[in-house]
LOZA-200169 format. One record per residue (C-alpha): x, y, z. Coordinates in steps of 0.001 Angstrom, whole numbers, plus 500000, padded with zeros to 6 digits. Layout:
N
XYZ...
***
This chain:
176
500000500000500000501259503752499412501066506664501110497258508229501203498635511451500785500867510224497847498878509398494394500215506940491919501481508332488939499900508065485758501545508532482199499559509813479195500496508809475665498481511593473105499110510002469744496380506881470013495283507626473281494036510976473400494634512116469653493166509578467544494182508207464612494836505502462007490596504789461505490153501770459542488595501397455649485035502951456358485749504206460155487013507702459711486786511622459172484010512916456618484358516316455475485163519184458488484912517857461746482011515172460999482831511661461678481808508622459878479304506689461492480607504746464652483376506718465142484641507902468343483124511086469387485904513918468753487313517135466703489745517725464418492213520517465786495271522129464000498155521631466168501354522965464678499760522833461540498567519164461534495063517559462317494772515976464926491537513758466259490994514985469398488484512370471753485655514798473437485785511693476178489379512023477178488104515252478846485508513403481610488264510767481523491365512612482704489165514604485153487907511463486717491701510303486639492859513236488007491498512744491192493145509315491972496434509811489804499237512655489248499205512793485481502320513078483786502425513548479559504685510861478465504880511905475084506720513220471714504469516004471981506774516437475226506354520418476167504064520735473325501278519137474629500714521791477396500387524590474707497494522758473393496057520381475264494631521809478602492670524236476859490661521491474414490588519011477108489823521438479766492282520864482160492990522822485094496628523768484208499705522300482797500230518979483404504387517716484173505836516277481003508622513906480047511743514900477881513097512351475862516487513695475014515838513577470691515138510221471051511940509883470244510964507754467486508219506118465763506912502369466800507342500699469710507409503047472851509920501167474594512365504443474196510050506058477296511311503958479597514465505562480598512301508949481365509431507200482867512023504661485454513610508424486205510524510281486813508794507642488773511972506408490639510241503681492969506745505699492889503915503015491850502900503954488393500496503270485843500678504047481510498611504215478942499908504174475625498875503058472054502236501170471283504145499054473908505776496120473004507504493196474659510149494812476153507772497326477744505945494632480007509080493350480690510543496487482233506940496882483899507294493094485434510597493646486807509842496892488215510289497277491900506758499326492573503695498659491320502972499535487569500271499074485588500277499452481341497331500186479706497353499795475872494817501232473879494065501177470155495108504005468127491671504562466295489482504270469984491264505861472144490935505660475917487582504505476828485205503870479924487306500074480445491129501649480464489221504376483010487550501521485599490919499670485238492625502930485661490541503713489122490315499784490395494185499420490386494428502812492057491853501756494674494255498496495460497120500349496219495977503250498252493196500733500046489665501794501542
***
């Protein structure tokens, strides 16, 4: 169990998680900000001159999160995210973010680790990203503290699930 007074910490992914992306044959963006039928609820933004899906959900969801986790960006987007993203998602302020040094890269997201171990140090922890591989739940097994990965699917997003898994394993470690 952890401190009451210390939250677990929770690392956000944008690209597949809260931006949305890579919509299958039939499962994407009509004309403006329209959406095919049965795709997520969202809006297209211009963020540094690209569109970007933006989930109207991820809103409720990070508020809800909020409250149990201390949310952390662990993204490319690194700074760049708070220039954007509080204001569309409605968050109270900036949020912390990682730095990856110029090494981030497309595929796998195994290059986070290093800034995630060194953030977190022995803090429980939990992320949600769109692209962990094998080498990801390894580090996560062989972690000292708790940690949790979440991976979502770049084209849904973070749902209601990822959020009740989100606030059940939180509930575990804190207790009643």
């Amino acid at each position: 169990m952890i401190k009451q007074d210390q939250k677990p910490l929770l690392f956000l992914d944008v690209d597949g998680v809260i931006s949305l992306f890579g919509f299958r044959e039939g499962y994407g963006l009509a004309a403006g900000d329209a959406p095919f039928e049965g795709c997520p609820p969202g809006r297209l933004h211009s963020i540094n001159g690209v569109m970007h899906y933006i989930s109207t959900g991820c809103a409720a969801h990070l508020e809800r999160l909020g409250s149990r986790y201390e949310l952390i960006w662990a993204t490319g987007w690194e700074e760049t995210a708070n220039e954007y993203l509080p204001h569309l998602l409605g968050l109270p302020g900036h949020l912390p973010h990682l730095s990856f040094d110029g090494r981030v890269r497309a595929g796998a997201a195994h290059w986070k680790i290093d800034a995630i171990s060194r953030y977190a140090q022995e803090r429980p922890l939990a992320w949600i990203d769109d692209n962990v591989d094998d080498s990801c739940h390894a580090w996560a097994r062989e972690r000292g503290a708790p940690t949790l990965i979440i991976e979502t699917i770049r084209h849904e997003g973070m749902h209601d699930q990822h959020v009740e898994l989100l606030l059940s394993w939180a509930d575990e470690l804190t207790g009643p």
